[in-house]
N, C-alpha and C positions, 0 to 999 in steps of 0.2 A: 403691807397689809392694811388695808383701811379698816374703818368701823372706830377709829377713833378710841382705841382699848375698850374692846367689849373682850373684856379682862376674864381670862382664866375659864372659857365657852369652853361647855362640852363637845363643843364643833373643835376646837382646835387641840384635844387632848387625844391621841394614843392613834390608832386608825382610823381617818376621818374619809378615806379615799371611797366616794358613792361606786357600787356596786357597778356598775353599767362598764364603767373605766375598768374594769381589771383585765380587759384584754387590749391594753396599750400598754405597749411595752416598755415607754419612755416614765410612766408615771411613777411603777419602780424604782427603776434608775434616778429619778427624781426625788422620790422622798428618799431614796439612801447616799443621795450627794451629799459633798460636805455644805454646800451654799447654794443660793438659786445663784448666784453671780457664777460658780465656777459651771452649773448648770447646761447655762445659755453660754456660756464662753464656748462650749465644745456644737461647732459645725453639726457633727451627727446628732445628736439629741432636738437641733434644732429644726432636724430634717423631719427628725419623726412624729415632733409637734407640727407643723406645716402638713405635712401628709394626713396626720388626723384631723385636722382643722378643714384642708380640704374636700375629705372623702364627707364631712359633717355639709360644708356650704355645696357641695354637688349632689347629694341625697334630700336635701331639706330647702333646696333653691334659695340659698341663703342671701340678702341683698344689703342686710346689716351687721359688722363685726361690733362688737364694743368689748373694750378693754379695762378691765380694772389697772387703776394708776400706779397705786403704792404696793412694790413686792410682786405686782407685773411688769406694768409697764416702764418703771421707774424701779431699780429696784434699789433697797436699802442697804448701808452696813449693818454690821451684826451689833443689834445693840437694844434699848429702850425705847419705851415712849419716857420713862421717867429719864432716863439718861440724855433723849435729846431735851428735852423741858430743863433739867439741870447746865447740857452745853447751852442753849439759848441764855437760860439767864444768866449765867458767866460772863459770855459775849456782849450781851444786853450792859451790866455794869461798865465792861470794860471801854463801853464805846459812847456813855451817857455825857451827851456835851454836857463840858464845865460851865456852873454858875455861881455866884459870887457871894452866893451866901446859903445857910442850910445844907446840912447832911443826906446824901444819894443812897438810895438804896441799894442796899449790899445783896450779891448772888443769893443769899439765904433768904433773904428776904420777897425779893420776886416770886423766887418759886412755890415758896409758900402761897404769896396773895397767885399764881398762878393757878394754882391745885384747886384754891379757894373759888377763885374766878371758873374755874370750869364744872365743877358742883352744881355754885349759882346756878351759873348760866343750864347747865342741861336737868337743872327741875324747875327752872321757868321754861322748859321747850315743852315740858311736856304736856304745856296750855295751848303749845301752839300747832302747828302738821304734825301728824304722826309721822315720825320715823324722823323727821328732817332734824338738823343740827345746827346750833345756833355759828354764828361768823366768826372766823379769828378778829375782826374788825369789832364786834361788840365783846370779843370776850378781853381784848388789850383792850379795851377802854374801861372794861372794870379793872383789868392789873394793872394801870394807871393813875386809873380813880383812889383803888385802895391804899398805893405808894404816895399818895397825894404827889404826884406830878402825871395830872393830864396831857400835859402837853407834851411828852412823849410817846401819845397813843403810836403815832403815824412811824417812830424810831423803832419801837418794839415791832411792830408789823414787821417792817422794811428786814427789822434784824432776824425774825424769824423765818421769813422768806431766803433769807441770805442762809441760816443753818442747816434748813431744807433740801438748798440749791446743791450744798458741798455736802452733803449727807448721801444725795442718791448718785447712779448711775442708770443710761440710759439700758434699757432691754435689748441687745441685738438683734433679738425677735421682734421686734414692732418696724426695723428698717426691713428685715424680710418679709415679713406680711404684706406691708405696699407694694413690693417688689413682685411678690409670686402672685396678688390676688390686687391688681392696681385698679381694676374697676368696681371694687366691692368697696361699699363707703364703710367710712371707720372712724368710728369714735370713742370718747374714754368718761369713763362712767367711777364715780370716787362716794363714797360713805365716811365722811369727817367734815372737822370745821373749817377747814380751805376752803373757801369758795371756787368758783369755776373760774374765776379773774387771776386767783394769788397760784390754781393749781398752772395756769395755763404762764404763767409768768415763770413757773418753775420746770414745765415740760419743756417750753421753749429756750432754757439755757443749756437742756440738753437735746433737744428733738430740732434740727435745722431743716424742715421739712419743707421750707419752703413759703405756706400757709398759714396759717392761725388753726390749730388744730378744735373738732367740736368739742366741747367737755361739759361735762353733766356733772353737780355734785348735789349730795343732800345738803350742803350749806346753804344752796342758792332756794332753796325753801320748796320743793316742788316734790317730797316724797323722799325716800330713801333705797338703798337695794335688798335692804335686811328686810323690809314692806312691802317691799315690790311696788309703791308707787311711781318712784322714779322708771322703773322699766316700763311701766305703763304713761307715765309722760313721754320719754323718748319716743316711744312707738308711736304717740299720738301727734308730736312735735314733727317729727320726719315723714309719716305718713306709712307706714311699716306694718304690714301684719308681724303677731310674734312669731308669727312659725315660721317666718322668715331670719328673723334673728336672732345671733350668737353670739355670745357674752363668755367672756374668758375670765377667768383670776382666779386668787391664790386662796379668797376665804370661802370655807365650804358652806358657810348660810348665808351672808352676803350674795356670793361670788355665783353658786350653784345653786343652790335651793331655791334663794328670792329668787331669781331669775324665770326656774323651771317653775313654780307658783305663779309665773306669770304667763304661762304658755311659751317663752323664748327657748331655744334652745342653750347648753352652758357646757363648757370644759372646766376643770376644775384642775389648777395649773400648784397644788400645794405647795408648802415652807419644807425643806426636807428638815428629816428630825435631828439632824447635826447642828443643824442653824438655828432651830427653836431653841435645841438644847444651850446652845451657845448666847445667845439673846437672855434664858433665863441667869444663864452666870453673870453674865455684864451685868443686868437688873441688878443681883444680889447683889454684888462689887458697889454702883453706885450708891444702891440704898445704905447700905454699913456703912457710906463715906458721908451722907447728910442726915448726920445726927438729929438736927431739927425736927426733922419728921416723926420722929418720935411722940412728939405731943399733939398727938389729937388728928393725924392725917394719914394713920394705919392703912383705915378702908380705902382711899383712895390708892394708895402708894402698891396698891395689889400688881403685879406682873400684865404689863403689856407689849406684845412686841411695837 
């Protein structure tokens, strides 16, 4: 799910599935799986998204797919955004080259100046493009800067990219897409701080397509999908009427709304409520394990998948 925890949205609370969708059959079955991964694992379900996706680019002369990354294309274990923020900074200590003098910064500590760091960082964006979201590359150099050792911006990166990489799994839907629709262009389109560089380094350890796949993010400063700038960048970048193009993912204002605000076409590929449910218990688990939190970082520490 991208959007970066746009934490506890009336978009992702109870039936979120747009009207239009309830005569696909698969979308049911979808929000009443136990997981999007055991989802896409099963052949027929993946038939019956293919076939709706279809009968959409042969009705609407469709000439652009775009794919939301995280929880589509990519998709995730069941767990947090504070939980993976918590395994990063674990990771992150455990892997801090040694220096010869001066105390390293302990897992509790990162994640704090992390939380800290992403605050900052997204109420100074909102000087800057709407919608857009600031860089993992500016926001580790303030959780660097605050640990006083800068000089690990480039380690925190590398290491979060690496938590990312073993976090997700590939879509088996996106090797069928090329497959059934190989002359319809296709790109991936993301709402967080990943840039298009760090996501494309992360697609690419699971996606061997061959290519350098296109990717769009609102990190790389050009609008967002919650705004619909970015959909209107894309279309303006490739040359695309909207009503030519179709945007897939799992967040219902991200994913479907921004998109259809922008004249695009949009399927809305949801979290089944076994998964969310399951997401919000990990949350809980992790948070009663990092006590620290406790003091003054409540509001942030709110439920995000």
């Amino acid at each position: 799910m991208d959007g970066h925890g746009k934490i506890d949205s009336d978009a992702e609370r109870g039936n979120s599935a747009p009207t239009d969708h309830a005569l696909f059959p698969y979308l049911s079955i979808q929000k009443e799986a136990n997981s999007l991964r055991s989802f896409y694992a099963d052949p027929a379900n993946r038939t019956q998204l293919l076939e709706a996706i279809g009968r959409t680019i042969a009705a609407h002369k469709i000439t652009l797919l775009s794919i939301d990354v995280f929880d589509t294309a990519l998709l995730r274990s069941p767990g947090s955004e504070l939980g993976r923020f918590w395994s990063l900074s674990k990771r992150f200590y455990e892997t801090i080259p040694e220096r010869a003098t001066g105390p390293d910064p302990t897992p509790e500590d990162t994640l704090l100046v992390r939380i800290a760091a992403m605050r900052a960082a997204y109420g100074m964006q909102r000087h800057s493009i709407v919608g857009s979201d600031p860089s993992l590359d500016d926001i580790a150099g303030t959780v660097c800067s605050l640990l006083n050792r800068p000089d690990l911006t480039e380690h925190y990166v590398r290491t979060e990219v690496e938590c990312e990489i073993e976090d997700v799994s590939l879509n088996p839907l996106v090797p069928d897409l090329r497959e059934r629709f190989p002359s319809l262009r296709t790109v991936f389109l993301s709402d967080m701080y990943l840039d298009s560089r760090r996501i494309g380094q992360i697609l690419a350890a699971k996606h061997h397509s061959g290519s350098p796949p296109k990717i769009y993010s609102s990190a790389d400063g050009d609008g967002s999908k919650i705004d619909g700038g970015l959909f209107d960048y894309v279309s303006k970048a490739l040359n695309v009427e909207p009503s030519h193009a179709l945007h897939i993912g799992d967040n219902l204002e991200h994913d479907y709304r921004g998109a259809k605000r922008r004249g695009w076409h949009a399927l809305h590929l949801p979290l089944p409520d076994k998964e969310l449910h399951q997401r919000r218990t990990r949350f809980a688990e992790t948070r009663a394990e990092i006590t620290t939190l406790d003091a003054g970082f409540a509001h942030e520490c709110r439920f995000a998948p």
